[in-house]
C-alpha positions as CSV (number, residue, x, y, z in Angstrom):
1,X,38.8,-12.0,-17.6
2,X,36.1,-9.3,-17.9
3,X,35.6,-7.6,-14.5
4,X,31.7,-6.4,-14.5
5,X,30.7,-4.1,-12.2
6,X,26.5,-3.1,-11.1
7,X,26.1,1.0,-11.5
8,X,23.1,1.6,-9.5
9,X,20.2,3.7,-10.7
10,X,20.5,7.7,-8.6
11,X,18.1,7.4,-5.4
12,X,15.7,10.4,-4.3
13,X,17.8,12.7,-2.4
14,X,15.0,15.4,-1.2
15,X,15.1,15.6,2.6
16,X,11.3,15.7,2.8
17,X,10.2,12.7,0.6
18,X,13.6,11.0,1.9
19,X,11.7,11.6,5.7
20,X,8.7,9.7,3.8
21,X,10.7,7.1,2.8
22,X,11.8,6.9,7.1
23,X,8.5,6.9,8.3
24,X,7.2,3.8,5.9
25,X,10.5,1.8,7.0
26,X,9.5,1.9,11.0
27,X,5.8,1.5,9.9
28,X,6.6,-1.8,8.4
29,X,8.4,-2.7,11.1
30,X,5.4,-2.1,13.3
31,X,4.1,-4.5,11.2
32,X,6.5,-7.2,11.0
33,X,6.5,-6.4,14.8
34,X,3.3,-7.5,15.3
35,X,3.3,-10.9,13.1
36,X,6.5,-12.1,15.0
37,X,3.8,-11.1,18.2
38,X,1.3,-13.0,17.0
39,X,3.5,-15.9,16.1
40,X,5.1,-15.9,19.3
41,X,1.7,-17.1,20.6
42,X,0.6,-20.0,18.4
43,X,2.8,-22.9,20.4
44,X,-0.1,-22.4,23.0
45,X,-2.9,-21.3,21.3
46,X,-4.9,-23.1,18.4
47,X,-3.7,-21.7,14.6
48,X,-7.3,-21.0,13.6
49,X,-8.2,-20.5,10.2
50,X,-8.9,-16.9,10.6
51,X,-5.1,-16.3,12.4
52,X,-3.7,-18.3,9.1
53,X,-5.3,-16.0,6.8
54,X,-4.8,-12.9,8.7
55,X,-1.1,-13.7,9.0
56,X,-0.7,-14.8,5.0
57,X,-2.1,-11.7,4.0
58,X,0.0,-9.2,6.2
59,X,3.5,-11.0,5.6
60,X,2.7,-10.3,1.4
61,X,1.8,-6.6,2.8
62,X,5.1,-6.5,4.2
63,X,7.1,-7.9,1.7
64,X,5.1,-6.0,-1.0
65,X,6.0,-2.9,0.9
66,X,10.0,-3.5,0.4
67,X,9.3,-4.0,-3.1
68,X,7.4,-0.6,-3.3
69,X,10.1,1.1,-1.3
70,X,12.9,0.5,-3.6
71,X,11.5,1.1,-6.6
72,X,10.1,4.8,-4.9
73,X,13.9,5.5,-3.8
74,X,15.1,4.7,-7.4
75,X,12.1,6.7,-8.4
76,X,10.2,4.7,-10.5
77,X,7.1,5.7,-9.8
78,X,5.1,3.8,-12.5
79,X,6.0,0.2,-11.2
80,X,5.7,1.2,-7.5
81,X,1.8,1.9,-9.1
82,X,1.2,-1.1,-9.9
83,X,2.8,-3.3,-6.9
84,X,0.7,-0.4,-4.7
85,X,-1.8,-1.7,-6.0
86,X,-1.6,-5.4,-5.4
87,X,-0.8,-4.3,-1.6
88,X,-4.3,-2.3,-1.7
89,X,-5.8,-5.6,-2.7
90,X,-4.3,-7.4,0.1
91,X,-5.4,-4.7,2.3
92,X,-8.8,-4.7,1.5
93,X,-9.5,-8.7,1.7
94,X,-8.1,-8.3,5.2
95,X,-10.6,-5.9,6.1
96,X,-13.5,-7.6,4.5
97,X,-12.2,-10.7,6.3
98,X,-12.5,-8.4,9.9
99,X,-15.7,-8.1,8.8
100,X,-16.9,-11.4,9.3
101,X,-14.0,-14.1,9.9
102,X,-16.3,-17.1,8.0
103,X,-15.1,-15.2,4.9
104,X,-11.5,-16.5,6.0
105,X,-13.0,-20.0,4.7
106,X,-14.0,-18.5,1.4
107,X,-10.4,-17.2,0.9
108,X,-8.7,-20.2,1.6
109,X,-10.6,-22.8,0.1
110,X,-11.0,-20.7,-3.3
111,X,-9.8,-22.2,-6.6
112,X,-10.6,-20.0,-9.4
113,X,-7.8,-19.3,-11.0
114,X,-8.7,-15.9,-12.8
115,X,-10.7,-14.2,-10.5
116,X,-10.4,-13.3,-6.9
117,X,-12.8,-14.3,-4.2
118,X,-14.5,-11.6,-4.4
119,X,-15.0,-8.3,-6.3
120,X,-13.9,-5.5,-5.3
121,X,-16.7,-3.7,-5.9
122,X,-18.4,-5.5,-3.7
123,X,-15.6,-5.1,-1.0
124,X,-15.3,-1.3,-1.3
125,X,-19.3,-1.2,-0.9
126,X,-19.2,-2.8,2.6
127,X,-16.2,-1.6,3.9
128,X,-17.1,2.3,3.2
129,X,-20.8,3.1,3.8
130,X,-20.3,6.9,3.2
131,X,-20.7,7.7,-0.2
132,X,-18.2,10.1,-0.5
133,X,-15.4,7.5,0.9
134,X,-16.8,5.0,-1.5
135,X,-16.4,7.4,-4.4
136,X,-13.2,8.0,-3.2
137,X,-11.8,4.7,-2.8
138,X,-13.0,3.5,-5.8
139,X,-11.7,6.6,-7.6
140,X,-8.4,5.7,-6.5
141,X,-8.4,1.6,-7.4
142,X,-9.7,2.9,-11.0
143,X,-6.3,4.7,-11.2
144,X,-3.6,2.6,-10.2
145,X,-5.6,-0.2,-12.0
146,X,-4.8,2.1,-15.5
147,X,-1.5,1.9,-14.9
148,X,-1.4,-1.7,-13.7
149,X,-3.2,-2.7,-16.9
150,X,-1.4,-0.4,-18.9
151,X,-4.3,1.4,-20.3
152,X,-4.5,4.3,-22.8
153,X,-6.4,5.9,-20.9
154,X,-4.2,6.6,-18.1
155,X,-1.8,8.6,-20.2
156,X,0.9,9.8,-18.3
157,X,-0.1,8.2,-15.2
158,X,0.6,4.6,-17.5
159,X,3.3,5.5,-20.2
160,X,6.5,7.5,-19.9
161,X,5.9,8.0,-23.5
162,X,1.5,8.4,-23.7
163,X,0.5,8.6,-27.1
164,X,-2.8,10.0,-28.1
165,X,-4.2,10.7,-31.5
166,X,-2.9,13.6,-32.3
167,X,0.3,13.9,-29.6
168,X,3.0,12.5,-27.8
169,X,3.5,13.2,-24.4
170,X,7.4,12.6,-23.2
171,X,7.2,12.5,-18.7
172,X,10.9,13.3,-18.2
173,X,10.5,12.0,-15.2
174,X,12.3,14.4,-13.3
175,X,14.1,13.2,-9.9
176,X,12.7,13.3,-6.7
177,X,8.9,12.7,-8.6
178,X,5.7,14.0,-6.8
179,X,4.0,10.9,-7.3
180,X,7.1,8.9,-5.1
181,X,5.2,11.2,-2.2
182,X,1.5,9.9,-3.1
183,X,2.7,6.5,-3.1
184,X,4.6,6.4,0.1
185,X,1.5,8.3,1.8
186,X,-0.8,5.6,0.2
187,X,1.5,2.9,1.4
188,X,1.2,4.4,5.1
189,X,-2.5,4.1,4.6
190,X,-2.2,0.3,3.3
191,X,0.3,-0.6,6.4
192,X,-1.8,1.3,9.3
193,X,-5.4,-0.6,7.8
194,X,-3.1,-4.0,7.5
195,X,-3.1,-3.9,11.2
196,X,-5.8,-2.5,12.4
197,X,-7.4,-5.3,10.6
198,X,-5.5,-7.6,11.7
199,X,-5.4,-7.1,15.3
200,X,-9.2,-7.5,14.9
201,X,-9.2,-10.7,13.6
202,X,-5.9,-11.9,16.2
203,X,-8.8,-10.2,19.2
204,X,-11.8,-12.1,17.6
205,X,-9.5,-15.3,17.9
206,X,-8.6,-14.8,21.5
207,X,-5.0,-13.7,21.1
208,X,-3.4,-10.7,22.3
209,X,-2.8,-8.0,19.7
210,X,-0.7,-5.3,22.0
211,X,-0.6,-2.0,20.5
212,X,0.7,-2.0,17.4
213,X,-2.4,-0.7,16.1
214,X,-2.0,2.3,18.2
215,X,1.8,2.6,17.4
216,X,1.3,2.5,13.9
217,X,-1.2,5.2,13.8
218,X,0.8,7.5,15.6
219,X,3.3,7.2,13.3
220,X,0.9,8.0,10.1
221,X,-0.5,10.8,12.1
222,X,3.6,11.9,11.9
223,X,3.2,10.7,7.6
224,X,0.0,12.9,7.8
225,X,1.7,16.0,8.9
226,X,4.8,15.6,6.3
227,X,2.4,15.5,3.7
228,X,0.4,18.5,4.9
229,X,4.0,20.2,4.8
230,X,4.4,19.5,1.7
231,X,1.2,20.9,0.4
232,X,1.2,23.7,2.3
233,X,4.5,24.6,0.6
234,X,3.1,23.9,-2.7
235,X,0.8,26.3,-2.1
236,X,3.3,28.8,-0.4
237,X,5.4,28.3,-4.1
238,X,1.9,28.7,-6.4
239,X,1.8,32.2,-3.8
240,X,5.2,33.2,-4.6
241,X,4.8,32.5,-8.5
């Protein structure tokens, strides 16, 4: 009998991006926190449409954030791109939702099977009125989307081997990536606007939302300042050079 056994792929072992990797764990569990706090409630209170939605769309958050964890502690980067991306979706339908809760009729009754609701154009546009977070925002779907979609143009970014027409470009894709960091950092962002957004809709419906919303943005203000270590030694190491 042949005894198989599963070698594992090497996790991240930096202490900094490993403290990244802490800080989205107790984030989602601010999250998870706060559906089970929600749920708790609906034996006595009416399951609006707006509260089914609202609680749909965060439990994918969550369970899309495991998936995105994992693959940042094996660091592979790429795929965590393009699940991050799928959880920035889901992020940004719940805020439009907050917005106005009819749209939570819109969501659930749609049908059209290759095409969203809504565009996200259209989305980004409403949600951020400043230009420059508009630009921003949008300058940040347009990337992930590149290496969802596996296009050219993304190089790098998209291929571990980017071909252009006159090179190749081999990413070694050295342990302990940069881009695990971004991700995580963008993931804190996706989790903290999951609830915030959410805990608008659960007060517009008449439940009580605690505050999780308040927890969990403490503890990105704590993801904020790891990052701002991190590029403050970058910049200490570009002094050094």
């Amino acid at each position: 009998m042949t005894i198989y056994r599963i070698t594992e792929l090497p996790n991240i072992d930096d202490p900094l991006l490993l403290q990244f990797g802490v800080r989205i764990q107790d984030m989602r569990g601010i999250l998870v926190d706060y559906m089970q706090h929600l749920l708790s409630q609906l034996e006595n209170h009416p399951v609006t449409l707006p509260i089914r939605v609202a609680l749909a769309i965060a439990n994918r958050v969550a369970e899309g954030s495991v998936s995105v964890e994992l693959l940042c502690m094996k660091n592979r980067y790429r795929d965590a791109a393009i699940l991050l991306l799928s959880v920035y979706e889901l992020q940004l339908d719940l805020q439009y939702i907050a917005l106005d809760l009819s749209r939570a009729e819109i969501w659930i009754d749609h049908t059209s099977q290759n095409r969203k609701p809504w565009s996200v154009a259209v989305q980004l546009r409403e949600i951020y009125a400043s230009p420059n977070e508009f630009e921003a925002e949008r300058y940040l779907y347009r990337t992930y989307s590149m290496v969802k979609h596996s296009n050219p143009v993304g190089e790098y970014l998209a291929f571990p081997l980017a071909a252009t027409r006159h090179t190749l470009v081999l990413d070694t894709n050295i342990p302990n990536n940069p881009m695990v960091r971004a991700h995580l950092f963008g993931l804190g962002v996706h989790l903290t606007r999951t609830v915030e957004a959410a805990s608008r809709i659960g007060a517009s419906e008449g439940l009580d939302v605690g505050d999780f919303a308040k927890r969990l943005d403490e503890q990105f203000k704590d993801l904020s300042r790891l990052m701002e270590q991190y590029i403050i030694s970058l910049i200490q190491q570009k002094a050094n050079s």
